[in-house]
C-alpha positions as CSV (number, residue, x, y, z in Angstrom):
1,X,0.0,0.0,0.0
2,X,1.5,3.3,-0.4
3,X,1.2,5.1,2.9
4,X,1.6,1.8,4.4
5,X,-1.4,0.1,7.2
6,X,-1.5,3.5,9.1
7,X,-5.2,2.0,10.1
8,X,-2.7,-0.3,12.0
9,X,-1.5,2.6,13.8
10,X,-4.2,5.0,14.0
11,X,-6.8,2.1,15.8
12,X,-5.8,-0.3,18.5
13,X,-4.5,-3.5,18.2
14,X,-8.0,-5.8,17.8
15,X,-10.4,-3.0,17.3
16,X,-13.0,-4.1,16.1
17,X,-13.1,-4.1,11.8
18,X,-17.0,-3.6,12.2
19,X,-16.8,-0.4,13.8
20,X,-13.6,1.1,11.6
21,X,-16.5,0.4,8.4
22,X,-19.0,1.7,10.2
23,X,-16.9,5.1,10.7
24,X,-15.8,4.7,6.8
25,X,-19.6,4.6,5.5
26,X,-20.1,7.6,7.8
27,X,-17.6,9.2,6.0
28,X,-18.5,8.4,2.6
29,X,-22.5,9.4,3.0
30,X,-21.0,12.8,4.9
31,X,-18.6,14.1,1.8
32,X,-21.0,12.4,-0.7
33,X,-23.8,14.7,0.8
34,X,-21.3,17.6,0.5
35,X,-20.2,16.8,-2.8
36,X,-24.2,17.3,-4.1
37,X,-25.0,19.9,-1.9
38,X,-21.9,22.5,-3.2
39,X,-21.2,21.5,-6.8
40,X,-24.3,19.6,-7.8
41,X,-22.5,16.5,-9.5
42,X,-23.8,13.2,-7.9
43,X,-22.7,11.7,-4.6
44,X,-21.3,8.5,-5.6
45,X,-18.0,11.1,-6.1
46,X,-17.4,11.7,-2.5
47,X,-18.4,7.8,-2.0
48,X,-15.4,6.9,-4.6
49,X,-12.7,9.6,-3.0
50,X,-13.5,7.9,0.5
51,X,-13.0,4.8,-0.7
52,X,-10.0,5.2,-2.7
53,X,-8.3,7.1,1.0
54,X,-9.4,4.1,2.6
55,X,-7.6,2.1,0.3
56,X,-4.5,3.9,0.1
57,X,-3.8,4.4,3.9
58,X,-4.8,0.6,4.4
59,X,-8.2,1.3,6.1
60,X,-10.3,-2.3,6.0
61,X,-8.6,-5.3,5.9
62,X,-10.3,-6.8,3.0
63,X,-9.1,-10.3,1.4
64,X,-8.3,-10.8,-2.4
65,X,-9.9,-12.1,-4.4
66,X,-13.5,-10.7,-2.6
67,X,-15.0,-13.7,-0.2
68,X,-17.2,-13.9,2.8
69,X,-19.5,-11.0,4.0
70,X,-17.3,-8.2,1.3
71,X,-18.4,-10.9,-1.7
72,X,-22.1,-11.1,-0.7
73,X,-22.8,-7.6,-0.3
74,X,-21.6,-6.5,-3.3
75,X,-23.3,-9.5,-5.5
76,X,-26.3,-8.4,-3.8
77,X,-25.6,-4.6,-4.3
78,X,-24.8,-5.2,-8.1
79,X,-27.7,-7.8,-8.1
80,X,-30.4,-5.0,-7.2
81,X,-28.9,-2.3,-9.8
82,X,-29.0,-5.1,-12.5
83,X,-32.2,-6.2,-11.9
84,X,-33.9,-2.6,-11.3
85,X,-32.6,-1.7,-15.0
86,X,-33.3,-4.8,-16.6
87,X,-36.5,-4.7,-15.3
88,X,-37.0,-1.0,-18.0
89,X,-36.1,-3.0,-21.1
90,X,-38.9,-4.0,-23.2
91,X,-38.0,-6.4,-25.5
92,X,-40.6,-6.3,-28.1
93,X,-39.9,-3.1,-28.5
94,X,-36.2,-3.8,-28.8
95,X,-36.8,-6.4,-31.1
96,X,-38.1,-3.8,-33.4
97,X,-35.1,-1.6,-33.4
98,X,-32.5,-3.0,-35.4
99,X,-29.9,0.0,-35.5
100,X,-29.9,0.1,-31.8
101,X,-29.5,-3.3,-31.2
102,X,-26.6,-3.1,-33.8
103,X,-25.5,0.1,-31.9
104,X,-25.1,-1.8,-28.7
105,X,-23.6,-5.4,-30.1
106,X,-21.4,-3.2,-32.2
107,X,-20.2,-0.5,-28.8
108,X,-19.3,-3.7,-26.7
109,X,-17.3,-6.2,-29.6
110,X,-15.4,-3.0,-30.8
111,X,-14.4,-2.1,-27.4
112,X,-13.3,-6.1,-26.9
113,X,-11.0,-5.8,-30.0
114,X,-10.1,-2.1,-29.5
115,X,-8.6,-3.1,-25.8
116,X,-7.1,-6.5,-26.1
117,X,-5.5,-5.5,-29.0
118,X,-3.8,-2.4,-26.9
119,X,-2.8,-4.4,-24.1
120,X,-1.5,-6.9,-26.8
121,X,0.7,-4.1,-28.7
122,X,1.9,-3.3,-25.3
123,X,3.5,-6.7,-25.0
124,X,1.1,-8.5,-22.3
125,X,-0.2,-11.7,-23.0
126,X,-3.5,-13.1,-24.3
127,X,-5.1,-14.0,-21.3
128,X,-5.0,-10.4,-19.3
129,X,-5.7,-9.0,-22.8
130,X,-8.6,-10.9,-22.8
131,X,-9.6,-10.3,-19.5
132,X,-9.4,-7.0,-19.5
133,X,-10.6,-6.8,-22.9
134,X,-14.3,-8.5,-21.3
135,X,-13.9,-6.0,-18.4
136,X,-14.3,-3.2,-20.5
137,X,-17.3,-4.7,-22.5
138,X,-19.5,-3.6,-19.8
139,X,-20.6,-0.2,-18.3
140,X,-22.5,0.1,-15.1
141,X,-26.2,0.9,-14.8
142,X,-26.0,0.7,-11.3
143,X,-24.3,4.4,-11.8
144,X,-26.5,6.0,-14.2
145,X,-29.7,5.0,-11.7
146,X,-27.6,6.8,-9.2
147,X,-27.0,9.9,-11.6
148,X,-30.5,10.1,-13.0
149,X,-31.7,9.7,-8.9
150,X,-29.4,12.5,-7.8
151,X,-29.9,15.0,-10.6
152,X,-33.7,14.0,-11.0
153,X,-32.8,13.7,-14.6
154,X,-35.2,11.9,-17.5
155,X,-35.7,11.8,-21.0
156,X,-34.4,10.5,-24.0
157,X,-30.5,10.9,-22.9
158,X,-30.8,8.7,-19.7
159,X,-33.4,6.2,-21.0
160,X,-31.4,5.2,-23.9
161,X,-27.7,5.1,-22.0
162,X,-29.5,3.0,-19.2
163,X,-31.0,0.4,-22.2
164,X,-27.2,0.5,-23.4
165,X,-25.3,-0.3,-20.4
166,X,-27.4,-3.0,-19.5
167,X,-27.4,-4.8,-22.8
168,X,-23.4,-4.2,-22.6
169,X,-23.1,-5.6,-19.3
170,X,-25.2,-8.5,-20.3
171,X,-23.1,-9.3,-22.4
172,X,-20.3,-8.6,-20.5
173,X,-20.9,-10.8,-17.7
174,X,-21.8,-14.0,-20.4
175,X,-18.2,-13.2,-21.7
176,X,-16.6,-13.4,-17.8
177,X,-18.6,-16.6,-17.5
178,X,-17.1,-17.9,-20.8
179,X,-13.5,-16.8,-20.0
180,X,-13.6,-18.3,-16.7
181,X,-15.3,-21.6,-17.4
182,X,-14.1,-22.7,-20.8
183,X,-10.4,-21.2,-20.5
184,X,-7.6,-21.6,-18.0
185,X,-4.3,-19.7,-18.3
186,X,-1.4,-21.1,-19.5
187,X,1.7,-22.4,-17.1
188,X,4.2,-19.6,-16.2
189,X,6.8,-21.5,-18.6
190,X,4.6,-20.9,-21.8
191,X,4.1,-17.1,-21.3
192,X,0.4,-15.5,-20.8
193,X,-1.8,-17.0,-23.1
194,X,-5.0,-19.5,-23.0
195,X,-5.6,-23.0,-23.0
196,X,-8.6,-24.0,-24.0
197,X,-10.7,-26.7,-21.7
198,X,-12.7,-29.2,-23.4
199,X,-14.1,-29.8,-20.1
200,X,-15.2,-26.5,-19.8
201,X,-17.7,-27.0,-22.0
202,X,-19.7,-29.2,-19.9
203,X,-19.0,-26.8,-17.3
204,X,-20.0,-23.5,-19.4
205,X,-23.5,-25.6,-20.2
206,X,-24.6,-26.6,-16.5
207,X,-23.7,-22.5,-15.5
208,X,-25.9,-21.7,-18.0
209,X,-28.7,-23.7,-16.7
210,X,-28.3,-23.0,-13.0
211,X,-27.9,-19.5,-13.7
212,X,-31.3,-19.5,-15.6
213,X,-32.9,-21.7,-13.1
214,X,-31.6,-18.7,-10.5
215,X,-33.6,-15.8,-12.8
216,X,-36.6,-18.2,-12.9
217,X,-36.6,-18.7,-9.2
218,X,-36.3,-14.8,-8.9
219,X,-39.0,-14.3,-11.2
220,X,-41.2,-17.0,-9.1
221,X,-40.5,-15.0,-5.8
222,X,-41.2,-11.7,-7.3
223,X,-43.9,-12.2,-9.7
224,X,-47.2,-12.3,-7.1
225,X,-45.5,-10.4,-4.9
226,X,-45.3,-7.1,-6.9
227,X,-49.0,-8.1,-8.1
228,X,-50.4,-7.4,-4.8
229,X,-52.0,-4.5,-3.8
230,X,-49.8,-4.0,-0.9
231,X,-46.8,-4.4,-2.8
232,X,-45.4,-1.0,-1.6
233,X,-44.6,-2.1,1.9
234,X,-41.8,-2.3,3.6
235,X,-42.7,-6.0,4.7
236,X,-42.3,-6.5,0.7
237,X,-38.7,-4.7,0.7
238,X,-37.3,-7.1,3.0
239,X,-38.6,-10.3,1.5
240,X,-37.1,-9.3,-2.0
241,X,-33.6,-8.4,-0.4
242,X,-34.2,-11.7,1.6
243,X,-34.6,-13.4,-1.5
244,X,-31.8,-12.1,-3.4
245,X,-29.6,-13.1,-0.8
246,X,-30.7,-16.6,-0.2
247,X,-29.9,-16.7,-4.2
248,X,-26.8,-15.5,-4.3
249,X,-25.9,-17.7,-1.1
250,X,-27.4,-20.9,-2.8
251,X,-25.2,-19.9,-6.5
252,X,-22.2,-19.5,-4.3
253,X,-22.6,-23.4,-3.0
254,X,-23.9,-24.8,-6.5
255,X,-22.5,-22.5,-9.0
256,X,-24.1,-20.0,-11.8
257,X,-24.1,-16.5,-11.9
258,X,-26.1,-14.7,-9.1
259,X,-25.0,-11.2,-11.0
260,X,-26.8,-12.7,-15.0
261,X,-29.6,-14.3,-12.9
262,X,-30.9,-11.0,-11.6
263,X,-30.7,-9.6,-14.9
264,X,-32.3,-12.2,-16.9
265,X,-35.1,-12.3,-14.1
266,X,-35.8,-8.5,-14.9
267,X,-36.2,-9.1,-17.7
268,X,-38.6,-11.8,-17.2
269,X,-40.7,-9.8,-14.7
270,X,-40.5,-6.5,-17.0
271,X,-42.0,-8.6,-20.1
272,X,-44.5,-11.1,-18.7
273,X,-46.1,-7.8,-17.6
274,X,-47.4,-5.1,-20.2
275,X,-47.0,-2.4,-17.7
276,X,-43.8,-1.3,-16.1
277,X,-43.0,-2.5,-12.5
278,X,-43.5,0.0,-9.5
279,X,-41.1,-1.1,-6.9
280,X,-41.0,-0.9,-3.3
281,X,-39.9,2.6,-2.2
282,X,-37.8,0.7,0.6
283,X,-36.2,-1.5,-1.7
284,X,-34.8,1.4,-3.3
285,X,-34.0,2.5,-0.8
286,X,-32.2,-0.2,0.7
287,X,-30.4,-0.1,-3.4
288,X,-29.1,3.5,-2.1
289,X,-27.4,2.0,0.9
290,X,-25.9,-0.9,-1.3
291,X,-24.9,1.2,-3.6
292,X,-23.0,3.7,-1.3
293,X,-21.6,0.3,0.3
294,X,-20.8,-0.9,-3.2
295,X,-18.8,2.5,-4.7
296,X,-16.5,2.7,-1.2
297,X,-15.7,-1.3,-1.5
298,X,-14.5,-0.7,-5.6
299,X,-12.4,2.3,-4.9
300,X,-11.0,0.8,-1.8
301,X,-10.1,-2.0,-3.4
302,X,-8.1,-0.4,-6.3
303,X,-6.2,1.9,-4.1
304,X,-4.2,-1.2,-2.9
305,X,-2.9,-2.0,-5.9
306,X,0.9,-0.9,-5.9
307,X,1.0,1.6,-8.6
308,X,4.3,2.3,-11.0
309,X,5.0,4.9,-13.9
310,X,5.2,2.2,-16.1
311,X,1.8,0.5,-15.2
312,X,0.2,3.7,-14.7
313,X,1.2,3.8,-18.2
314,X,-0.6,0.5,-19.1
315,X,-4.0,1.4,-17.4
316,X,-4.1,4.5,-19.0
317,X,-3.6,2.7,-22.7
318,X,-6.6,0.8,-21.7
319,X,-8.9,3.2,-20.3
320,X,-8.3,5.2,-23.5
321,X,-8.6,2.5,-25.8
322,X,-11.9,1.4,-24.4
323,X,-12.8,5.4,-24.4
324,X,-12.1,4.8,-28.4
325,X,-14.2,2.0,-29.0
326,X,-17.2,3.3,-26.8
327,X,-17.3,6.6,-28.0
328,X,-16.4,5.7,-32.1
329,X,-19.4,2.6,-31.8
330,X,-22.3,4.7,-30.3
331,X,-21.1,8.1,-33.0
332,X,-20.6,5.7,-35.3
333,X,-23.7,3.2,-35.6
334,X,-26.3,6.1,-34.0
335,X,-27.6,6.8,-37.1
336,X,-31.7,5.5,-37.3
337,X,-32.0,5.1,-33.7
338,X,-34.2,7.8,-33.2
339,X,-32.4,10.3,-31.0
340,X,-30.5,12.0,-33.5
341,X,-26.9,12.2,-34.0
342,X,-26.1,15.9,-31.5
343,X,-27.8,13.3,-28.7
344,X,-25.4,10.3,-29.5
345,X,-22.1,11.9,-27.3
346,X,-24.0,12.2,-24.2
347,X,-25.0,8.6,-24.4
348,X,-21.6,7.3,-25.2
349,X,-20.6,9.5,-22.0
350,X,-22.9,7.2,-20.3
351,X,-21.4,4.3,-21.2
352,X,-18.0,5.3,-19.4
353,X,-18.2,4.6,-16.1
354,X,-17.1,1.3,-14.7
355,X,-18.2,-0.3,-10.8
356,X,-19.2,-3.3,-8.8
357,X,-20.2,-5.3,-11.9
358,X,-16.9,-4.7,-13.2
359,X,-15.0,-5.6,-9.9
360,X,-17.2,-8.9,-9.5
361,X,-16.2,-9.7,-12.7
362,X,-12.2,-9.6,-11.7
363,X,-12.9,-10.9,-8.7
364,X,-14.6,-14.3,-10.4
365,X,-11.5,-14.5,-12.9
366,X,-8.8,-13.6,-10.5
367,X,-10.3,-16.6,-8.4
368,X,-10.3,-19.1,-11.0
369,X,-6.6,-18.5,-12.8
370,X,-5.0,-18.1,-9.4
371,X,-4.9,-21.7,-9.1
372,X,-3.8,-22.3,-12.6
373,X,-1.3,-19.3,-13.1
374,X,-0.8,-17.4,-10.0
375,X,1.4,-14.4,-12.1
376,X,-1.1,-14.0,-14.8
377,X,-3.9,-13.4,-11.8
378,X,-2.1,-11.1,-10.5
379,X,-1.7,-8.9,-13.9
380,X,-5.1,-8.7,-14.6
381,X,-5.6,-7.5,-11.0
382,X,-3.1,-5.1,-11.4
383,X,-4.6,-3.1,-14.3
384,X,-7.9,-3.9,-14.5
385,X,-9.0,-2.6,-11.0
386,X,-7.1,0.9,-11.2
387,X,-8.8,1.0,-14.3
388,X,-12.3,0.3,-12.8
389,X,-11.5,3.2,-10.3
390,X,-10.3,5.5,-12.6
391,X,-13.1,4.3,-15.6
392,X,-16.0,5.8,-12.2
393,X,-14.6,9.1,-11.8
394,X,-14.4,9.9,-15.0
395,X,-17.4,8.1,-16.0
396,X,-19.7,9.6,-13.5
397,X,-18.4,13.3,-14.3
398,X,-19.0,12.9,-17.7
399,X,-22.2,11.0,-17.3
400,X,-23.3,13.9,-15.4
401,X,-21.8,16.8,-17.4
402,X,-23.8,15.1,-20.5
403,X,-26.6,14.9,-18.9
404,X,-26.9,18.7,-17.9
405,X,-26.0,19.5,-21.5
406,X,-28.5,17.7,-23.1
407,X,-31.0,18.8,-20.9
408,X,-32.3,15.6,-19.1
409,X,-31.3,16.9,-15.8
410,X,-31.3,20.4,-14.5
411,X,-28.2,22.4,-13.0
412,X,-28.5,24.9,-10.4
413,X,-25.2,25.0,-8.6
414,X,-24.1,26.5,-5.4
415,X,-24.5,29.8,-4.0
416,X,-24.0,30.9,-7.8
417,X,-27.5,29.9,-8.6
418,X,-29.0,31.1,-5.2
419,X,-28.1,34.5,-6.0
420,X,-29.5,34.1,-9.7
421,X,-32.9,32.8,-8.2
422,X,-32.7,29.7,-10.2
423,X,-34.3,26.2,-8.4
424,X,-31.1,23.8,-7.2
425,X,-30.7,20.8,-8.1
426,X,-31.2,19.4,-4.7
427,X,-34.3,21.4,-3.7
């Protein structure tokens, strides 16, 4: 770490790690509130700079890869954002917009070929290229639910780069579940790249099927539930979180993906029903609190990566290459997808930003290859979670900055705007 464990010195010897988070989320919701309240961008910012302090003075002893407690809540955390956006798409109505759903395949394989081959000029090996090069598929809707919460912003802008991130990190997360399953990195003696595992294939085909039988058993706890009239309640906030976690406990023991069941059951629950779903105000709620939970636990754990020019170097050459092939793929292919071209860059903004999906995703893979190639592990942790720290700042500023110039959300900043008599954004 590069202040070194001054937690170590700071608390006691055995105080208890409970209490040093509990003073960390303090923290985080405190300077998040500040950050809205005085500049008007959203509060996942001061959420990420806690986390990222936390991380560098070694505040938090959290294990690597993610296990236990750490690993739950942030399935669940990314779990409830997935499934809240998935549960907007409408796929008859996709269905009949070809350009878009070109848009979106085309944004997420160019910014696969764009990034691995980067890393791959830059002389590292096929398997962290890879990696990374799935990584950066995705975007993260569980941000631009935050955003569009925060700066009450709606419209055109932030309906179409919430459709796009999910279908990016849909297909993201089938790409992690291909990588891990059906290859293995090679031995240390044969460089960086990938074997491939017949076996895996067998493997790959039973995730598949517990993962859906995951959505369908979300979709069988939700679906009378949100039909009743008292659907609203509280009571109804708890058993959904209760549920979510009893699946992501059960996919821990038998395998599947937790993460693509909750997305695949919103959008079971979202089409089975012509009208959209009104969830629980305290499930959102309690989505708020994971979330917050969720941005301090990603930035915390990329400030303990040990940083050097020369990989500083790296992770910049992939968080500009993947800049490249969001940004050229959603100009690019825009055209007939019924927004008009001026209102394609703020929607590739939107597709910027990188969290907990992201870090689940190295956190699976890291997992799997340590076993098989402990130095190749360690690579892909080494750039790709800097890079998922660095990909949220800059994501979520942009996201935001987009959003206020295309006029989905409205801006009334600081004292500036009091003395101008304009309405604030957090009025």
């Amino acid at each position: 770490m590069p202040f070194g464990n001054l937690e170590a010195g700071i608390w006691p010897a055995g105080f208890p790690p409970l209490l040093s988070w509990c003073v960390l989320v303090s923290a985080a919701a405190l300077l998040g509130h500040l950050v809205h309240r005085f500049t008007g961008y959203p509060r996942m910012l001061g959420y990420t700079m806690v986390g990222l302090v936390a991380g560098w003075v070694g505040f938090g002893d959290l294990p690597w890869p993610l296990q236990g407690s750490s690993a739950l809540l942030l399935e669940l955390a990314v779990g409830a954002s997935l499934l809240l956006a998935a549960s907007q798409v409408s796929l008859p109505w996709l269905l009949r917009q070809p350009w878009l759903l070109l848009q979106s395949l085309g944004e997420s394989l160019l910014t696969l070929v764009v990034v691995t081959a980067a890393l791959l000029a830059l002389g590292w090996g096929w398997a962290v290229a890879l990696a990374v090069g799935v990584i950066s598929m995705a975007a993260s809707p569980a941000v631009l639910l935050r955003i569009a919460d925060d700066l009450r912003a709606s419209g055109a802008v932030t309906d179409r780069s919430l459709l796009l991130a999910t279908i990016s990190t849909l297909l993201a997360l089938l790409g992690a579940l291909v990588l891990t399953v059906v290859f293995v990195p090679a031995a240390a003696a044969a460089g960086g790249g990938l074997q491939f595992s017949a076996a895996g294939l067998g493997r790959l085909l039973l995730s598949l099927l517990l993962t859906l039988f995951w959505a369908l058993l979300v979709t069988a706890a939700f679906w009378p539930v949100l039909r009743w009239q008292s659907s609203r309640s509280d009571s109804t906030a708890f058993y959904l979180l209760a549920a979510m976690t009893a699946v992501c406990l059960l996919a821990e023991q038998w395998g599947g993906s937790a993460a693509l069941g909750f997305m695949v059951a919103g959008l079971m629950l979202r089409n089975l029903s012509p009208m959209p779903l009104i969830w629980p105000q305290a499930f959102q709620a309690a989505n708020a609190m994971l979330n917050l939970l969720m941005f301090v636990l990603v930035a915390s754990m990329a400030a303990q990566v040990g940083m050097s020019f020369a990989l500083v170097s790296v992770v910049a050459s992939a968080v500009l290459a993947r800049a490249v092939g969001k940004f050229s793929a959603v100009l690019l292919l825009g055209h007939g997808t019924a927004i008009g071209w001026r209102r394609q860059w703020p929607v590739a903004c939107g597709q910027f930003a990188l969290s907990g999906v992201a870090l689940l995703m190295v956190s699976a893979l890291v997992s799997q290859w340590t076993a098989f190639n402990a130095s190749v592990a360690q690579q892909l942790a080494a750039i790709a979670l800097p890079m998922i720290a660095l990909c949220e700042v800059l994501g979520v500023l942009l996201a935001a900055t987009a959003l206020w110039r295309s006029g989905d959300a409205h801006r009334g900043v600081g004292r500036a705007a009091l003395q101008r008599g304009e309405r604030r954004h957090d009025a």
